[in-house]
N, C-alpha and C positions, 0 to 999 in steps of 0.2 A: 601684637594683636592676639585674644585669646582666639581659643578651638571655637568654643559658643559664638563669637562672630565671625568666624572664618564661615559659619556651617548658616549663617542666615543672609550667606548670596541666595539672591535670586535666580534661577535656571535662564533667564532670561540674559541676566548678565555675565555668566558664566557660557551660554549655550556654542557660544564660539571664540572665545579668551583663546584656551589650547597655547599655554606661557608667550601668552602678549602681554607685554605694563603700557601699551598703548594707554590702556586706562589701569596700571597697575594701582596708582594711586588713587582708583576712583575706586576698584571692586577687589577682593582677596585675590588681591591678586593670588624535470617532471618533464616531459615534454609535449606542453598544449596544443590543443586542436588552433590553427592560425589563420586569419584569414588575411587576405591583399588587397588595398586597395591605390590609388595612384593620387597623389593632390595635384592639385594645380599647379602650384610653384617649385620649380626647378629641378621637377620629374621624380621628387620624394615618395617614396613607397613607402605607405603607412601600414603594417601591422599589425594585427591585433589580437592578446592573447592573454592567457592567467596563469600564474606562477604564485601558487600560495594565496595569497589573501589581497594579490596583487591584479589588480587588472592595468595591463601595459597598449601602450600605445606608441608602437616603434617607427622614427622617422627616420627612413634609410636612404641616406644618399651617397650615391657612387663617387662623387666630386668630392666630399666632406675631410678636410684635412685636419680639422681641428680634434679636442679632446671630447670624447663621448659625456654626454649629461644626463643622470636621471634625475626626472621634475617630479617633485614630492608635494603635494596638498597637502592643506591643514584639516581638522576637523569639520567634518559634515562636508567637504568641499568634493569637486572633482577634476579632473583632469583639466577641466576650462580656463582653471583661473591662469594655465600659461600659455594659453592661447597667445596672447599678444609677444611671449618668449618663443614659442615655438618658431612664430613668423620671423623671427630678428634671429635666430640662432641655427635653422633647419638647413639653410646653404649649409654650413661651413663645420655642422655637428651633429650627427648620429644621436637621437633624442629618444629618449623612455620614457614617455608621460606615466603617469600612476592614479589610478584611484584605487582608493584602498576599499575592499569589502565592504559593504554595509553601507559606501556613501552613493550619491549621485544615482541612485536605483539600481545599483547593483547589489548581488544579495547577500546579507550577512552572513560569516560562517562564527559555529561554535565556538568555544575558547577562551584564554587568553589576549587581547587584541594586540597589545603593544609588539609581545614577544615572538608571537605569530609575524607581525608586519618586519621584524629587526629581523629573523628566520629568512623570508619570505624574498628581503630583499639580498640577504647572501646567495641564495637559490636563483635568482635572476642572475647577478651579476655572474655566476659561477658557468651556469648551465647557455649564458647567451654569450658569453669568453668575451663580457667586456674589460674592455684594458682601461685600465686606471682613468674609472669615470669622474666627473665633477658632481658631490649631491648637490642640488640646490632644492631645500627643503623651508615650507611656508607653514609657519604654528609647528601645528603637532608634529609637521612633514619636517621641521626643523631641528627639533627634539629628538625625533627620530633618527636623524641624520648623523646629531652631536652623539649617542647613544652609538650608532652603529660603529661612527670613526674610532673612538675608544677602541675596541676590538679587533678593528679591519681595518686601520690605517693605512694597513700596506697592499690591500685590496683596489684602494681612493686616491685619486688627483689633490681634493681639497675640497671641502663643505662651504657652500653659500648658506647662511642662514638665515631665514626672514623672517622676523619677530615671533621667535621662540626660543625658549629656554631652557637650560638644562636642568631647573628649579621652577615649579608656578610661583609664579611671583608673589611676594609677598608672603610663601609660605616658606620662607626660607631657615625659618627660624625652629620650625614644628620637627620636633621627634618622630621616628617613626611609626607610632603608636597612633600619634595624634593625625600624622599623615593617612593611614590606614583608615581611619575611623572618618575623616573627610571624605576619602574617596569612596566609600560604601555610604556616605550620606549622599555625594552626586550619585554616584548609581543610581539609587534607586530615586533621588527626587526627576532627575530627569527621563531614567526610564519611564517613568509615571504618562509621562507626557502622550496624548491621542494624536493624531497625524493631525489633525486641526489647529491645535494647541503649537503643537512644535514650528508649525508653518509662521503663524503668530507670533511667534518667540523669533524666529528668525527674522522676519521685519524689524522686530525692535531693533536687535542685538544690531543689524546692519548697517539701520538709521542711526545710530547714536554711535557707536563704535567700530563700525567695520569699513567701511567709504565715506568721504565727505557727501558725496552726490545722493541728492534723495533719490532720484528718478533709479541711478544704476542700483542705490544702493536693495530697490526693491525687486530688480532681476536676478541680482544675485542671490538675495532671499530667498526667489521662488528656485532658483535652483538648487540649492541648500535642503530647501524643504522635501527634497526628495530621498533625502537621506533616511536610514532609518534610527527612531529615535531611542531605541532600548541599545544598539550597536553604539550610537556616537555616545551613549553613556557610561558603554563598557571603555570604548577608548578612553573616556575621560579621566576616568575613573583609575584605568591603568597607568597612563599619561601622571595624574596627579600623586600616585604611590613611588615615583620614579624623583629620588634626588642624583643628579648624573655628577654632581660637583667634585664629588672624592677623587674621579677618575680623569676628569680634563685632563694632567699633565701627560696621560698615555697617548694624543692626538697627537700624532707627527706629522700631521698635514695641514698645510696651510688653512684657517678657517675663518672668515670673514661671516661677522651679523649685522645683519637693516637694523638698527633703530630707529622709529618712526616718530613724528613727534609733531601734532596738530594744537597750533598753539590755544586757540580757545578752549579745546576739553582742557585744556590748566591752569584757564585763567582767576578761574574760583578758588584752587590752591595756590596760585601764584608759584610752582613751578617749573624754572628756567631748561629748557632746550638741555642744554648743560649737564643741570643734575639728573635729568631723565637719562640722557646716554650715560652719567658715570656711575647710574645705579643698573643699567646693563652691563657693562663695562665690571663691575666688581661681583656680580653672580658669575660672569662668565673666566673672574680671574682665575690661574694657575693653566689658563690656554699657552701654551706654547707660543705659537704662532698666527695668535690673535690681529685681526685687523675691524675695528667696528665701522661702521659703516653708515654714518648720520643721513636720514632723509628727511626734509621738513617738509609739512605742507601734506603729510599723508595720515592716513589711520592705520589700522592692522592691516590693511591690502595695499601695500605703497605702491605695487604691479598696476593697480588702477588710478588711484588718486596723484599719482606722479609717473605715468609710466615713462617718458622720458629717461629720466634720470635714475629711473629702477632700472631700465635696459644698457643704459652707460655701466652702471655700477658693476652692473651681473658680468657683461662683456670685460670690463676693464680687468675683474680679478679674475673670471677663466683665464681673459691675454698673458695673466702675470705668471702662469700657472707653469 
């Protein structure tokens, strides 16, 4: 694939990708002020505070025997989308939900984005003396993850990754030149975008790629929509200048990726279940200690469209841990 068609996605189609090939083959591819409050279920005292570029959301429970997690969003997202993890995990694990600057109405800061959030989250674990957490990170939140373990393996328990990559897909092939010059074309096409426009992109993206369910897939939309849209262009932007592949064999911790794989988006190209996971499976090669992770029946948010069997998955490889 040339640069000239890498560069005539649509912001629509790209506006929530953040290294998903759900549709790979369809598009180119400190210490805070805190506050406490009590949940309902099993006397978890939630937290709440910013560390960098990091907005946390701490589930503390006295009983919790298990290994500490912190929960990573993808692009434009927020802390919600592990709502249904929190509830299945909150007994038995000490939980860091995360939204990152700039999304879910929280407010953007200046910068860098990527290298700010990879910062941001050494400075959490550091500064809150977690012991060797599990990432489990979604898109960009995934990337982010694979990116951080490189460096701070010996920080990590092991990364969950949920369809994202240490390459955007289908750019795997682009120099960094031709990378660079991508990413300053998202910049600025989707900074472009009015809050109206962006709200509108986020329906599509959701309806067609990101949930099978129409009805959810336009809740999660509107809460996307509140994201800002010159920020989630800077992440993107940063996200897409990032090939993390030279460095995979420095991961010495176990790391497990979702691949999702919803058969009718493939039925037009007629590809098999199969070659979808083994073209994740070979961006992700020279992983150590790789385990991929087939989910059928989902889209980019397998946490919704299968939550089930995304909650077995998530659990089964902490248990292993």
């Amino acid at each position: 694939m040339t640069l000239s068609k890498v560069i005539q996605i649509s912001f629509s189609t790209i506006v929530f990708v953040a290294c998903t090939v759900a549709t790979a083959y369809q598009v180119a591819m400190a210490a805070p002020a805190t506050t406490t409050t009590t949940t309902a279920s099993a006397a978890a005292k939630v937290e709440q505070f910013q560390v960098g570029s990091m907005y946390v959301e701490k589930y503390a429970n006295a009983n919790a025997k298990g290994a500490p997690v912190i929960l990573i969003p993808g692009l434009s997202s927020g802390g919600y989308v592990w709502d249904d993890t929190v509830k299945h995990l909150q007994k038995e694990h000490e939980l860091y939900v995360i939204t990152l600057a700039g999304f879910n109405g929280k407010p953007a800061m200046a910068g860098p984005k990527m290298a700010k959030a990879k910062e941001s989250l050494l400075t959490l674990i550091q500064t809150q003396k977690i012991h060797k957490p599990v990432l489990v990170g979604h898109s960009l939140g995934s990337a982010l993850s694979i990116w951080f373990a490189q460096s701070h393996s010996d920080l990590i328990r092991g990364v969950f990754g949920v369809d994202g990559l240490p390459v955007f897909p289908r750019s795997e092939n682009m120099n960094q030149d031709q990378r660079n010059a991508m990413a300053d074309n998202l910049r600025v096409q989707m900074g472009s975008a009015d809050q109206k426009t962006y709200a509108q992109q986020q329906v599509q993206y959701m309806r067609t790629m990101g949930v099978v369910d129409v009805q959810l897939a336009d809740k999660i939309a509107a809460l996307s929509a509140q994201s800002d849209p010159a920020a989630s262009a800077e992440y993107m932007a940063d996200l897409f200048r990032l090939d993390l592949r030279k460095d995979l064999p420095a991961i010495s911790v176990p790391l497990a990726m979702v691949s999702p794989y919803y058969a009718p988006d493939f039925a037009a190209s007629n590809l098999s279940a199969e070659a979808k996971h083994a073209y994740y499976e070979g961006l992700m090669k020279g992983t150590p200690k790789l385990r991929m992770v087939p989910i059928a029946g989902a889209r980019h948010f397998p946490m919704y469209d299968q939550a089930q069997v995304f909650q077995e998955k998530l659990a089964e490889f902490i248990n292993s841990l």
